[in-house]
C-alpha positions in Angstrom: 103.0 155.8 73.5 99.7 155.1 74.6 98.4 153.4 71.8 101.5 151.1 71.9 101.3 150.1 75.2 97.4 149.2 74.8 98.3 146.7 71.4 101.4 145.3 73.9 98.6 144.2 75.9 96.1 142.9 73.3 98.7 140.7 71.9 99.7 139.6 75.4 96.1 138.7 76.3 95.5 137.0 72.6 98.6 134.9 73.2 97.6 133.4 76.6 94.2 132.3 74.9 96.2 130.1 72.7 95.3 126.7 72.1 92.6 126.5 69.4 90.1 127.5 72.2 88.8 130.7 70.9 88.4 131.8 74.3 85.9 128.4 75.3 85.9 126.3 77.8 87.0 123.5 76.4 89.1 121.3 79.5 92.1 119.5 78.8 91.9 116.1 78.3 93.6 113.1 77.2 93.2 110.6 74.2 90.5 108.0 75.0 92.7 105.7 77.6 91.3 102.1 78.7 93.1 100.4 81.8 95.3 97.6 79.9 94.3 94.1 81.9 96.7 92.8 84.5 98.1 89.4 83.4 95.9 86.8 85.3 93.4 88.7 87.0 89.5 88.7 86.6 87.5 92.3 86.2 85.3 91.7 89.5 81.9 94.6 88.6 81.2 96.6 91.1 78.1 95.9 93.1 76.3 95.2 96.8 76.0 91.9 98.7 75.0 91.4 102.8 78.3 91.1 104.5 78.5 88.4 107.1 77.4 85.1 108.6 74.8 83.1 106.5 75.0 80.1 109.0 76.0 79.7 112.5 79.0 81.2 113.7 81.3 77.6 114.8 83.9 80.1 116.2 82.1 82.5 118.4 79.3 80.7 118.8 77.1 83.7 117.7 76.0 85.4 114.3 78.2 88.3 113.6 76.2 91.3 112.5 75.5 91.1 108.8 74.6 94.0 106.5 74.5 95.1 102.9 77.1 97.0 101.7 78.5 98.4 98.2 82.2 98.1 96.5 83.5 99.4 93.5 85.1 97.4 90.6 88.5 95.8 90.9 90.9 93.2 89.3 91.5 90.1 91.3 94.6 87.5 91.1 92.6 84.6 89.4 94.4 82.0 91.9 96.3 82.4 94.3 100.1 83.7 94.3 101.8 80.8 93.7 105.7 79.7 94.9 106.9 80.5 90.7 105.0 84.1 90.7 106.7 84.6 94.6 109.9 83.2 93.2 110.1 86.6 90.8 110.1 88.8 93.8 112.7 86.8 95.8 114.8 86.6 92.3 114.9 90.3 91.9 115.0 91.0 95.2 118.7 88.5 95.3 119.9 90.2 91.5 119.6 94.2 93.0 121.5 93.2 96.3 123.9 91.2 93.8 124.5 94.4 91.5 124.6 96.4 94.2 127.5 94.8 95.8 129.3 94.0 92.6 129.2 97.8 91.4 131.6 98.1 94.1 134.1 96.7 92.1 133.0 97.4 88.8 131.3 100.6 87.9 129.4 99.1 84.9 126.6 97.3 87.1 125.0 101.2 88.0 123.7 103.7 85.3 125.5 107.3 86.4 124.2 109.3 82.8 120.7 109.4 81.4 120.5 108.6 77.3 121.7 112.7 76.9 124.6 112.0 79.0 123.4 114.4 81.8 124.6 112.7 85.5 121.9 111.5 87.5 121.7 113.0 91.0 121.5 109.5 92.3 123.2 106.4 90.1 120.7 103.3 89.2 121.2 100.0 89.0 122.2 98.1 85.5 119.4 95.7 84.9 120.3 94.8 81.7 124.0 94.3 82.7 124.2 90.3 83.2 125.4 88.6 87.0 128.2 86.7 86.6 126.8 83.7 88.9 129.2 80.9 87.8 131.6 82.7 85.7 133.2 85.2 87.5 136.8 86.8 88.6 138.5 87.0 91.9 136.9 90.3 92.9 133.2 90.0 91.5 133.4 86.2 93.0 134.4 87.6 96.4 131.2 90.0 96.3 129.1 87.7 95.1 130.1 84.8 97.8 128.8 87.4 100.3 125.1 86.7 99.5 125.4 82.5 100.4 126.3 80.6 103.4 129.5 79.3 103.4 132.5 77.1 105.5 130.5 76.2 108.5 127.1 77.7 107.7 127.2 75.6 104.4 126.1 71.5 105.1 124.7 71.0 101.8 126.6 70.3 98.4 125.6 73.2 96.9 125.9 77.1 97.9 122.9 78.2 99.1 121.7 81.5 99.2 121.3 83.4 103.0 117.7 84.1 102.7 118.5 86.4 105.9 120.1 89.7 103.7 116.7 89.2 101.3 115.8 92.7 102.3 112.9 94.7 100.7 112.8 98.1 101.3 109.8 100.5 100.4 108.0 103.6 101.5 104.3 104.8 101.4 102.2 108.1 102.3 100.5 107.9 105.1 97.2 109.2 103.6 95.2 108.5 106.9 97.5 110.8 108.9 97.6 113.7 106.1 93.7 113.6 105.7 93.2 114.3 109.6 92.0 118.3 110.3 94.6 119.2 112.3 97.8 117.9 110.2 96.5 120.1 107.2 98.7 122.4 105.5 98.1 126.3 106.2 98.2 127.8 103.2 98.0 131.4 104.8 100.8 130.5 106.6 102.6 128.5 104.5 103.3 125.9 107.2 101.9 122.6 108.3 102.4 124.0 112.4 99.1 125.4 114.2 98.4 128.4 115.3 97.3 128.7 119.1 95.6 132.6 120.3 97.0 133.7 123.9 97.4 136.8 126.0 95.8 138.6 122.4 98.3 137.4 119.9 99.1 134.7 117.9 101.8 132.6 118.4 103.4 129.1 116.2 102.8 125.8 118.1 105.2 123.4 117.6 103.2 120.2 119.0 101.6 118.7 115.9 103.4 115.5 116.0 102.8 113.0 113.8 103.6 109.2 114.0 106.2 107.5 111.2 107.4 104.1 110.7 111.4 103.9 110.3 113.8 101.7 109.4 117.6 101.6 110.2 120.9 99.7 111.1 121.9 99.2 114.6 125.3 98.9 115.9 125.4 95.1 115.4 124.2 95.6 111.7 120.9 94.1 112.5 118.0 96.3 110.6 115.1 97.8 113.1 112.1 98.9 112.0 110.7 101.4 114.8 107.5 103.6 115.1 109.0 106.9 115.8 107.0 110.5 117.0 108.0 113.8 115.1 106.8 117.2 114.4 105.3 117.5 111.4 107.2 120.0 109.0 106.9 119.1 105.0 105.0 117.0 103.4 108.3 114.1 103.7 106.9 113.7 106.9 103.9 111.6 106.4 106.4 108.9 103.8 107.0 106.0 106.2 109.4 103.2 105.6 110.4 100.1 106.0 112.5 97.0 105.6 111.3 93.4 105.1 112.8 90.3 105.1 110.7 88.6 101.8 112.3 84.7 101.9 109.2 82.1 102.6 109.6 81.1 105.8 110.0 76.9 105.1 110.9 75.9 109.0 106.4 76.7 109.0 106.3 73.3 108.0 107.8 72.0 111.3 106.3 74.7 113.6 102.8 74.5 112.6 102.7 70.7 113.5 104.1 68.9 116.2 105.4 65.2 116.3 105.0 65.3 112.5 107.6 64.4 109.8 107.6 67.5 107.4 110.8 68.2 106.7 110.2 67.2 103.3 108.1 70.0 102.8 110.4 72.2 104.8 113.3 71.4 102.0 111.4 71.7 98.7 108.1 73.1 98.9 109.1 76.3 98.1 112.9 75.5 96.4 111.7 72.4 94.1 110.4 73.2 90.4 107.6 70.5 91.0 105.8 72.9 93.4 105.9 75.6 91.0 102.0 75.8 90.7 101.4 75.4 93.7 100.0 78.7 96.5 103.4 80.1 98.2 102.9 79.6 101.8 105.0 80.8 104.7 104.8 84.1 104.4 103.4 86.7 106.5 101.3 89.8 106.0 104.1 91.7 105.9 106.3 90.3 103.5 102.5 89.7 101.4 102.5 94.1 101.6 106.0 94.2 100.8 105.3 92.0 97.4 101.8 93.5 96.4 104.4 97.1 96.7 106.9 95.5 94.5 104.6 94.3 91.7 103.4 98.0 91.8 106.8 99.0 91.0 107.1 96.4 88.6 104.0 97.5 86.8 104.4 100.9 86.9 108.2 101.5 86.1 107.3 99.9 83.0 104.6 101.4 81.4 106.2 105.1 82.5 109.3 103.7 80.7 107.2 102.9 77.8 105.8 105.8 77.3 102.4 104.5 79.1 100.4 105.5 82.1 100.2 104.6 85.3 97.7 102.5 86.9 96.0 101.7 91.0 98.7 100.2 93.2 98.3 96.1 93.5 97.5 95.5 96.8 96.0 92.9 100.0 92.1 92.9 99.1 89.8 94.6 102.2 88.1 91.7 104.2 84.9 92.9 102.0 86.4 92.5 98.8 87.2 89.1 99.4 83.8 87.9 100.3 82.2 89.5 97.5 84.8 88.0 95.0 84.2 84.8 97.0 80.3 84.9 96.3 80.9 85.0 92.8 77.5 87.4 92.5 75.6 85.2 94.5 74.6 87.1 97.5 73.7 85.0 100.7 75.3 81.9 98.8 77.3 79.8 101.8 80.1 78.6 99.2 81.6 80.2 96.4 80.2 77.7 94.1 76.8 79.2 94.9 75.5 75.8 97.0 74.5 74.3 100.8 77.3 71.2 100.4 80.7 70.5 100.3 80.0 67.3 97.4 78.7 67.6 94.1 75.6 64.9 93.5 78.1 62.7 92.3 79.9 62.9 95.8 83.2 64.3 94.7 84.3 67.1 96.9 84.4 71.4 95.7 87.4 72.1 97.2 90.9 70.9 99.8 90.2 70.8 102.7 90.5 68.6 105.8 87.3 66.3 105.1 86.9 63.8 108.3 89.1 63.5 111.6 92.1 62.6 110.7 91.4 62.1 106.8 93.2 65.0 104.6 93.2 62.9 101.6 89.4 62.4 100.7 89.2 65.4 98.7 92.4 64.1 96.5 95.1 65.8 98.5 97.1 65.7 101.7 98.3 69.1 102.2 98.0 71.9 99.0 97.1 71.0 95.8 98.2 73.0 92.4 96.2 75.7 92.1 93.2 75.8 90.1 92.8 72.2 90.6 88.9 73.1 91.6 86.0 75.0 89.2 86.2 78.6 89.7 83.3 80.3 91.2 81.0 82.5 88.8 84.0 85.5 88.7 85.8 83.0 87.3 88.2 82.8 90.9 89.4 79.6 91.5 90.2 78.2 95.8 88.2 81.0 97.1 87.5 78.1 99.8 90.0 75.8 100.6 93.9 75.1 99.9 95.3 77.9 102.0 93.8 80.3 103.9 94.4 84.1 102.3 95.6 87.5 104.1 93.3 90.5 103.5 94.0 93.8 104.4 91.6 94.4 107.2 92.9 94.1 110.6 90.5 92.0 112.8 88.5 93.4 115.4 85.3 91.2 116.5 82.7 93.9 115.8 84.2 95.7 113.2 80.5 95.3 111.0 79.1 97.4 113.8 80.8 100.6 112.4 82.7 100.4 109.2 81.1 102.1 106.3 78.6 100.7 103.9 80.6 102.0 100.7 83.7 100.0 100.3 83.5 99.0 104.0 87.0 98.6 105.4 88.9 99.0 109.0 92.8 98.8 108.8 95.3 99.8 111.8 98.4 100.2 111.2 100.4 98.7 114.5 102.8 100.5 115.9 106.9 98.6 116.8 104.8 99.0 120.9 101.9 98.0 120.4 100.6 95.0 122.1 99.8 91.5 119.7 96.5 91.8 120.0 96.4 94.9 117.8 98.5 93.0 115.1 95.6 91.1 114.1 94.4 91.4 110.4 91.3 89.1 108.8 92.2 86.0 107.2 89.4 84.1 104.9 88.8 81.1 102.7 89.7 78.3 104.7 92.6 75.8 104.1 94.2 72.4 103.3 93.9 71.6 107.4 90.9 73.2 108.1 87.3 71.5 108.7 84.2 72.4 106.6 83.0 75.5 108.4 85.9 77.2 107.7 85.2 77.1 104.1 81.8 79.1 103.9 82.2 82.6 102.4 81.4 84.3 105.6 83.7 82.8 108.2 86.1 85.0 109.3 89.3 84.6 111.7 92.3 85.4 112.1 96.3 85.4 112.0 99.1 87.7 113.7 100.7 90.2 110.7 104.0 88.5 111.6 103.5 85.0 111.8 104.1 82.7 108.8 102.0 79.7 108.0 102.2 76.6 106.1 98.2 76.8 105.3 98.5 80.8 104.5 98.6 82.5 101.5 97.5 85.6 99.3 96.4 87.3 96.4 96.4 90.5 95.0 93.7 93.0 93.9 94.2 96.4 91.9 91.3 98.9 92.1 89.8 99.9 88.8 89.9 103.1 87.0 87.0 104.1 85.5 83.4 104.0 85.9 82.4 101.3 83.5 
């Protein structure tokens, strides 16, 4: 009995070193993967440049502290995001709220079984089931008339869509909040709660509250986001959420400029095919997070549905990022395009911008002009200076060189729904179609509230690169 018992186990223990190994150390690994390259972004090498001022500060007055500091690779947007690339988002934004409400009335527009006919805990959305925009019947007309202004809301002779229900909803990890000491998960005790020693004993504490963004309808069906306080139980916890209105905001054109007639603008800049190429404006940092986390999802669902891998979220590039793109490898250069002037010998100007009082169109344009209607830098990045302005994802503070890191230096709050304006400040760079020279040196930095929307502001998108090549 004893001798059977003792092969039993020799088998047992034979069996668990399958593999191929024969009992090495061998490490599991993949097949040899390279990160496929995102459609119109430059590989920007990783490397160090001195952060900061190279020239007087026209803003403060004073040099802000420079320094040298180091940054890993990353992909940047090769221009910036333009009104047809934005017009995606808004489009597929409008089709899910469209198949959303017309799965109401027919069942067809959500996916209930997976391909083995197994129900899914929570029905998706038919993408490849088409919307019936002109040709529809009484019922999936009705849903769809939902989404556009209509009897008195309606002036135009068209139905326009009601940029208002355009609503984006996503979530995210608040990494910052899990890394901190005391929200760390006690494994002894299998519970995220601390554990407090009094009068010789040990006892749960229930006050490690954490703070999370939320998002929900109010009575009058208007959508609140709200910073809310909880005690931190699972790991659910530190997912925030939120809603965001994505539609450009086109009235920009009027508010940014008083006793000026831009109502053209206001009506086509964004709508009209002819602006296609040109940089989206009018939106805010907000709705600029909201798309980088779309195009994520776009990414991403795609290559896990095709059997592929996933890759580093697109994202809002740190204030560093974007200066060390904007040198183009040319460290303490006061331009991207590596020289002291605004003119080429030949006296033709490097980039839109507002040249002389009063004067927009020197440089070729009045207000923006298509994008990558300049040379690009060295990277290969074209209006790092001029034509609009671009959101990073830093927020502003007027020392922050004082005390960021010197590895992939970066300084990002996220404001709470009560905090004051002041701390909804994040670093905006480059310069734009209205702004004077200075503004267009690599080192300039100012600034723009996360919820405001400008006619001179745009973005683009970086992806952090995997690997160490």
């Amino acid at each position: 009995m004893k001798k059977l018992l003792f092969i039993s186990l020799i088998a047992v223990l034979l069996a668990s070193c399958g593999g191929g190994d024969n009992g090495e150390l061998v490490g599991v690994y993949s097949k040899s993967w390279k990160e496929p390259k995102p459609y119109g972004m430059l590989y920007i090498k990783r490397g160090s440049f001195t952060m900061g001022q190279n020239d007087q500060d026209a803003n403060w007055a004073m040099t802000s502290q420079s320094r040298t500091v180091s940054l890993d690779a990353f992909w940047m947007d090769e221009t910036e995001i333009t009104n047809g690339e934005y017009k995606q988002f808004v489009y597929w934004v409008r089709d899910s709220i469209a198949r959303e409400k017309l799965s109401a009335v027919d069942e067809s527009y959500k996916i209930s079984q997976d391909k083995k006919g197994n129900e899914l805990k929570t029905p998706v959305l038919n993408w490849k089931k088409k919307i019936p925009w002109t040709k529809a019947n009484e019922d999936l007309q009705s849903a769809l008339d939902s989404m556009f202004y209509m009897d008195e809301d309606a002036i135009d002779f068209e139905r326009q869509l009601n940029g208002n229900i355009l609503m984006y909803k996503y979530g995210w990890v608040d990494y910052v909040q899990a890394a901190k000491k005391e929200n760390k998960f006690d494994v002894l005790r299998g519970s995220y709660n601390r554990s407090t020693a009094g009068l010789g004993k040990t006892k749960d504490s229930a006050d490690v509250m954490i703070r999370k963004d939320t998002s929900y309808t109010n009575e009058e069906g208007h959508i609140i986001n709200q910073t809310v306080y909880r005690e931190l139980k699972k790991r659910s916890d530190f997912i925030s959420v939120k809603r965001v209105n994505i539609y450009p905001d086109t009235l920009c054109w009027i508010r940014d400029f008083t006793y000026a007639y831009n109502e053209p603008y206001m009506k086509l800049y964004f709508a009209h095919p002819g602006y296609g190429e040109y940089p989206v404006v009018g939106v805010s940092w907000e709705q600029a997070q909201a798309f980088c986390h779309w195009r994520s999802y776009l990414f991403n669902s795609y290559q896990v549905s095709h059997k592929g891998v996933r890759v580093q979220d697109y994202r809002l590039p740190t204030e560093a990022e974007w200066e060390y793109a904007a040198r183009g490898d040319k460290d303490l250069s006061m331009y991207p395009w590596g020289g002291n002037y605004i003119r080429t010998a030949k006296g033709c100007f490097l980039a839109n911008f507002k040249p002389q009082r009063g004067n927009y169109t020197d440089d070729g344009y009045l207000i923006t002009a298509r994008v990558a209607s300049y040379p690009p830098n060295e990277f290969g990045l074209y209006d790092m200076a001029g034509n609009v302005a671009e959101w990073t994802s830093s927020a502003y503070h007027e020392s922050n060189y004082s005390f960021v890191h010197d590895m992939n230096p970066n300084y990002e709050y996220n404001a709470k729904s009560s905090d004051p304006d002041v701390l909804r400040r994040k670093v905006i760079r480059g310069g734009s179609w209205k702004d004077v020279g200075i503004f267009l040196q690599c080192g300039v930095r100012t600034y723009e509230y996360q919820n405001e929307n400008r006619s001179f502001l745009g973005f683009r998108c970086v992806r952090s690169y995997i690997g160490m090549d």
